[in-house]
C-alpha positions as CSV (number, residue, x, y, z in Angstrom):
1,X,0.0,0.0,0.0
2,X,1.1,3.5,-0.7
3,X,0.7,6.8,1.3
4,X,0.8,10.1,-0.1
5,X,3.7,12.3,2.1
6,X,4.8,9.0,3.1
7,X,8.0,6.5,2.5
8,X,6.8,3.6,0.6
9,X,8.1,0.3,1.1
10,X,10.2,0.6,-2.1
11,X,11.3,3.6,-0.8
12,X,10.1,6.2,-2.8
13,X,8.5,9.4,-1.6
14,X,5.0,10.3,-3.6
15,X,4.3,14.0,-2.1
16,X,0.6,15.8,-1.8
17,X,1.7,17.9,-5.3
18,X,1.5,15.3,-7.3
19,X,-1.7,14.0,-6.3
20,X,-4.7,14.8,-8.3
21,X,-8.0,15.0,-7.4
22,X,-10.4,12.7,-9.6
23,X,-13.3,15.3,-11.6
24,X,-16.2,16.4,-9.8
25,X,-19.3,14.7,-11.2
26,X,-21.6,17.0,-12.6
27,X,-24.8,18.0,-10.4
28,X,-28.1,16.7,-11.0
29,X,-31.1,19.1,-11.8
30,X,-34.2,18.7,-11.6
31,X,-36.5,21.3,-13.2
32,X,-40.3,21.8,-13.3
33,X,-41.6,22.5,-17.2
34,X,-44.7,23.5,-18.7
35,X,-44.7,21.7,-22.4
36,X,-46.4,22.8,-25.5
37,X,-47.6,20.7,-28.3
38,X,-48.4,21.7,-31.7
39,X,-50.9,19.2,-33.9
40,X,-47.3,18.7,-35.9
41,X,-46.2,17.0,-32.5
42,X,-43.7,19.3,-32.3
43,X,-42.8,19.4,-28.0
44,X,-41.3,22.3,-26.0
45,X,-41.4,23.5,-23.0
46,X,-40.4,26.9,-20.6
47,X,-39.3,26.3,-16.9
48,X,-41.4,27.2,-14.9
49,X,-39.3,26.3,-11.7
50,X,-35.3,25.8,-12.2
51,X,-32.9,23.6,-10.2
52,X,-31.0,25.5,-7.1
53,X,-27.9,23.7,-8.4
54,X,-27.1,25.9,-11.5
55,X,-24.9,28.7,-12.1
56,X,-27.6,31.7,-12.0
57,X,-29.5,33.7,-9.5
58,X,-32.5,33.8,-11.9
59,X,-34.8,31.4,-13.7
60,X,-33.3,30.1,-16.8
61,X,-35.6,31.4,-19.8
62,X,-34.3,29.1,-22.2
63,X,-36.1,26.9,-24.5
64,X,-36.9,23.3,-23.2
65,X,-36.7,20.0,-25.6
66,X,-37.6,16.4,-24.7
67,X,-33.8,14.6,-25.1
68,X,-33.8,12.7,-28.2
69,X,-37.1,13.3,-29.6
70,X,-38.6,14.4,-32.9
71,X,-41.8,15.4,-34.4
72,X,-41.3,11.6,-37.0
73,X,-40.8,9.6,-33.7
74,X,-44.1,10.3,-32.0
75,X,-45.4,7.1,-32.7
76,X,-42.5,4.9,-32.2
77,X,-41.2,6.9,-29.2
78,X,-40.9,4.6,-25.9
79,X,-42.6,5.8,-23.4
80,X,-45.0,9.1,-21.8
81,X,-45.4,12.3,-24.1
82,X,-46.5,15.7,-22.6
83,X,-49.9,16.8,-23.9
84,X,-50.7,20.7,-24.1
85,X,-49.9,22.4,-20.9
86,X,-48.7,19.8,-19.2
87,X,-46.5,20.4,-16.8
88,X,-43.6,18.0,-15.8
89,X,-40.6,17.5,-13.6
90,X,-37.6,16.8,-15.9
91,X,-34.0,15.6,-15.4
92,X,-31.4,18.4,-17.1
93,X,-29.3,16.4,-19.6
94,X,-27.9,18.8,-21.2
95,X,-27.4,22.9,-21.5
96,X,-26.1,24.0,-24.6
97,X,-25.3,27.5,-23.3
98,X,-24.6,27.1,-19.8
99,X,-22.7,30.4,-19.2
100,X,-26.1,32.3,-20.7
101,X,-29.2,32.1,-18.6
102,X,-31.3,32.7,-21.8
103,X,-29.6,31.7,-24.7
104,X,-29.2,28.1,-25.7
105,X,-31.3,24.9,-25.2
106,X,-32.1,22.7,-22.2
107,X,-32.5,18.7,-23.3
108,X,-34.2,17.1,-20.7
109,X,-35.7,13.3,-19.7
110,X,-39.4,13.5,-18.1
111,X,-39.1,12.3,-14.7
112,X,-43.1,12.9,-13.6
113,X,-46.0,13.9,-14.9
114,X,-47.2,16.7,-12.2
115,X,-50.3,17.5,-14.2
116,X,-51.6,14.2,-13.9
117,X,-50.4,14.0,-10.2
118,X,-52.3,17.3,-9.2
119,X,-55.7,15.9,-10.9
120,X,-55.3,12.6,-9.4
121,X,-54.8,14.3,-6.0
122,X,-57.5,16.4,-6.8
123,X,-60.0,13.8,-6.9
124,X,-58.9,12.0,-3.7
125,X,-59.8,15.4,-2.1
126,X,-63.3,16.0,-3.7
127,X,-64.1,12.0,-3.0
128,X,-63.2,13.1,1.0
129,X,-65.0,16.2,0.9
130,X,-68.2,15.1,-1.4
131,X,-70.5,15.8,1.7
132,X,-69.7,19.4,1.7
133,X,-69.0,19.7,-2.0
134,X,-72.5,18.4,-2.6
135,X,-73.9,22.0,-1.1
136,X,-70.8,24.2,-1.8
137,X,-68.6,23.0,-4.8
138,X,-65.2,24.7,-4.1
139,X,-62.4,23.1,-2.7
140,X,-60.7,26.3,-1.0
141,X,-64.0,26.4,0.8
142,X,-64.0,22.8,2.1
143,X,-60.5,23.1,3.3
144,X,-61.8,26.1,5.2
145,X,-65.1,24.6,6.3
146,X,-63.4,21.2,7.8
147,X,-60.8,23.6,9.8
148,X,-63.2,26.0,11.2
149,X,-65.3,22.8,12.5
150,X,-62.4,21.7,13.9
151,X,-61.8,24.9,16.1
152,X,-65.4,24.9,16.8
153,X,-65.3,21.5,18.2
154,X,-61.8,22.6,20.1
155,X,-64.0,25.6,21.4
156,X,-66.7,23.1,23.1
157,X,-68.9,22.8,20.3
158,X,-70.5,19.1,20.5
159,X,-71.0,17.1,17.4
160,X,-74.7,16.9,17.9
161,X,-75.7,20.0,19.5
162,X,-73.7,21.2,16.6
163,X,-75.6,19.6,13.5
164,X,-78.8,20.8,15.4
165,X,-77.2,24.4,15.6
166,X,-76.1,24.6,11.7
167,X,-79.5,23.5,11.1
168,X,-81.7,25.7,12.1
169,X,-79.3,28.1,10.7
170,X,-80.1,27.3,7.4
171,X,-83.1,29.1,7.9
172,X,-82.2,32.4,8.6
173,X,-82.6,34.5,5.9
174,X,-79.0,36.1,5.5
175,X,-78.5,37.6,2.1
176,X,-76.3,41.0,3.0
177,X,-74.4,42.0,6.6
178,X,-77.6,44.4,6.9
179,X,-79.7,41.0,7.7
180,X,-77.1,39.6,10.5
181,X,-78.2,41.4,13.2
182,X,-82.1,40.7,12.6
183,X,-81.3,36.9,11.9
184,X,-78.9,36.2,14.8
185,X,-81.8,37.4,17.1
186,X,-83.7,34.6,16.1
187,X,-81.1,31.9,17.6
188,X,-79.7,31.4,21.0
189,X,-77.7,34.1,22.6
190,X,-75.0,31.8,22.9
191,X,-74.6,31.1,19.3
192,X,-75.3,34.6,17.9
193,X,-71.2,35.4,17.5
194,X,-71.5,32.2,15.6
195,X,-73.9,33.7,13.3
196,X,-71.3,36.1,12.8
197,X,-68.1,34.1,12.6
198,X,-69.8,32.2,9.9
199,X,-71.5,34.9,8.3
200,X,-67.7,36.5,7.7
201,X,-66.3,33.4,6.2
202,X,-69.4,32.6,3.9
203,X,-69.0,35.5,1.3
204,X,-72.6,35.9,0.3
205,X,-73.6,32.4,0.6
206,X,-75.0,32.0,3.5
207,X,-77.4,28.7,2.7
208,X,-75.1,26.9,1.0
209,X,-72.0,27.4,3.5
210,X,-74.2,26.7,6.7
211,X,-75.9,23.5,4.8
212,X,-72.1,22.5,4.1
213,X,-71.2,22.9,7.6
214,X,-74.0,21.2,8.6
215,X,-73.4,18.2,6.3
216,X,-69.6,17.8,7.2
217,X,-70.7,17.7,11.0
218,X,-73.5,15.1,9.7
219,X,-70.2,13.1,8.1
220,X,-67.7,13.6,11.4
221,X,-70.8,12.1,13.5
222,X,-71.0,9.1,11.0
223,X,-67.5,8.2,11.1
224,X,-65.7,9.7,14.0
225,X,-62.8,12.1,14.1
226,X,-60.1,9.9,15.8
227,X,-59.7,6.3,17.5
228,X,-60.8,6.8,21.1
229,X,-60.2,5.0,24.5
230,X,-63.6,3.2,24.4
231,X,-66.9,4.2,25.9
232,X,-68.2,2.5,29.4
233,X,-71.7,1.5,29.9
234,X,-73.1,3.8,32.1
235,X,-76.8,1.9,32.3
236,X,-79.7,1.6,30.1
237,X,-78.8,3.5,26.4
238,X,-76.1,6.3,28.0
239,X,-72.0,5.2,27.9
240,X,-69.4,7.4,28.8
241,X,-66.7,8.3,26.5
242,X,-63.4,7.7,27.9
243,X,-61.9,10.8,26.0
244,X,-63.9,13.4,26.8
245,X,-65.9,11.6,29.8
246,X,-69.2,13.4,28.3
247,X,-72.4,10.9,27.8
248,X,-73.1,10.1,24.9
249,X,-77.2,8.3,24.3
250,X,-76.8,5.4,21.7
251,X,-80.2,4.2,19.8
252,X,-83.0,1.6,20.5
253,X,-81.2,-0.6,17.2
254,X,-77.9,0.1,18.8
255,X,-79.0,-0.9,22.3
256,X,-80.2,-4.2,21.0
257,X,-77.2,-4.9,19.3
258,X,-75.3,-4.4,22.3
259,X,-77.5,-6.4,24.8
260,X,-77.1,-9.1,22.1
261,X,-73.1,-9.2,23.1
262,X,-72.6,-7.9,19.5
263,X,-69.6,-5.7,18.7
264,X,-70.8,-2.1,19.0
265,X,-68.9,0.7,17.4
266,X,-69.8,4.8,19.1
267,X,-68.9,7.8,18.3
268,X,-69.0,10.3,20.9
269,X,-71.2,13.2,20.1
270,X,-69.2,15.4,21.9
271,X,-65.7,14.7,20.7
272,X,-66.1,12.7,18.3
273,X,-63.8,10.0,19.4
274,X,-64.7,6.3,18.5
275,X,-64.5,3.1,19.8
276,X,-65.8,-0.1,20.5
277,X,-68.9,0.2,23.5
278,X,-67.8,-1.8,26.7
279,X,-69.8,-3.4,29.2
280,X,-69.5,-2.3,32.9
């Protein structure tokens, strides 16, 4: 074995000057582009995000092709194409200019489609909101809704007391802020700043905001909002939840099940925790 700066065991002396250092490999980047098709198949793109790893403070602005495609291989071509304003992450293969942030070409190898990945996405959130897109059909707005029922419910607000709430609210006839303070009188005094908070976030739509409330509180008290300790018999149709220690009153059909030792699955109407009923 040989050590640099050292005496081999032949004797000779290799110093640190004559050593030299293997190349650095080249960085990966990965870029986001937006593709454009012509009815010619002809492919290019812009960035529309560029890689931290090259030379330039700013965006690149140079034109994008797919790496070793042309317009005559379109139908032998192995593999994905971009479709019109499709946007992809690419691996850089090659710059043809890159001391020149926008002159040259960038050659590129799709990596993922993102289009496709944002649609696909999409539709896993719309399937998991359906009950409130059924009333209010905007996806900003279920985000919004499922988060403000959340803080509700951190506030004290119980599941049920809450779908009864919402639903009487659907009544009030709220079409301007000059309504709100006719229309909250009709409620409880405790949930008039409710009237209010919702009011604020609804943007005009009062029906079909409250109705989506109301239906995503409807969904939480079908399916529960998290796996809970387990609920204690208390007597009769009431159990305790073991979460929030609040009562929660099951049905007649439910009460039969349990008495007939069959599994019985609750959701506390206060917390929404569930869990599995348990005997005392």
């Amino acid at each position: 074995m040989r050590f640099f700066g050292m005496a081999a065991e032949d004797g000779d002396m290799e110093s640190f000057q004559d050593y030299k250092p293997l190349p650095k490999l080249k960085e990966v980047e990965f870029i986001t582009v937006v593709f454009s098709r012509t009815e010619k198949n002809e492919i290019k793109g812009v960035v529309k995000q560029d890689s931290p790893k090259h030379l330039f403070k700013q965006d690149r602005t140079k034109i994008v092709f797919i790496f070793g495609y042309r317009p005559e291989k379109n139908q032998t071509w192995q593999g994905p194409l971009p479709v019109h304003e499709e946007e992809w992450q690419c691996h850089v293969v090659q710059d043809t200019l890159p001391e020149n942030p926008g002159k040259g070409v960038l050659k590129v190898r799709l990596i993922e489609n993102l289009t496709a990945k944002q649609k696909a996405a999409e539709e896993k959130e719309r399937l998991y909101f359906a009950p409130i897109l059924k009333h209010l059909d905007n996806l900003e707005k279920a985000r919004e809704i499922e988060t403000f029922i959340l803080e509700l419910l951190k506030d004290g607000l119980s599941l049920r007391h809450g779908i009864e709430v919402l639903g009487s609210f659907v009544s009030l006839d709220i079409k301007s802020s000059r309504d709100v303070p006719k229309e909250k009188s009709k409620v409880m005094p405790q949930y008039q700043e409710l009237v209010e908070k919702i009011w604020l976030k609804a943007n005009g739509n009062w029906k079909s905001y409250v109705s989506a409330m109301a239906a995503w509180l409807d969904h939480l008290y079908a399916i529960g909002i998290s796996e809970g300790k387990g609920f204690l018999h208390l007597g009769k149709r009431d159990f305790r939840c073991l979460d929030c220690q609040a009562t929660t009153r099951i049905s007649k059909e439910e009460s039969q099940k349990f008495s007939s030792d069959e599994k019985l699955i609750i959701v506390c109407e206060h917390c929404g925790a569930k869990s599995t009923a348990q005997k005392s």
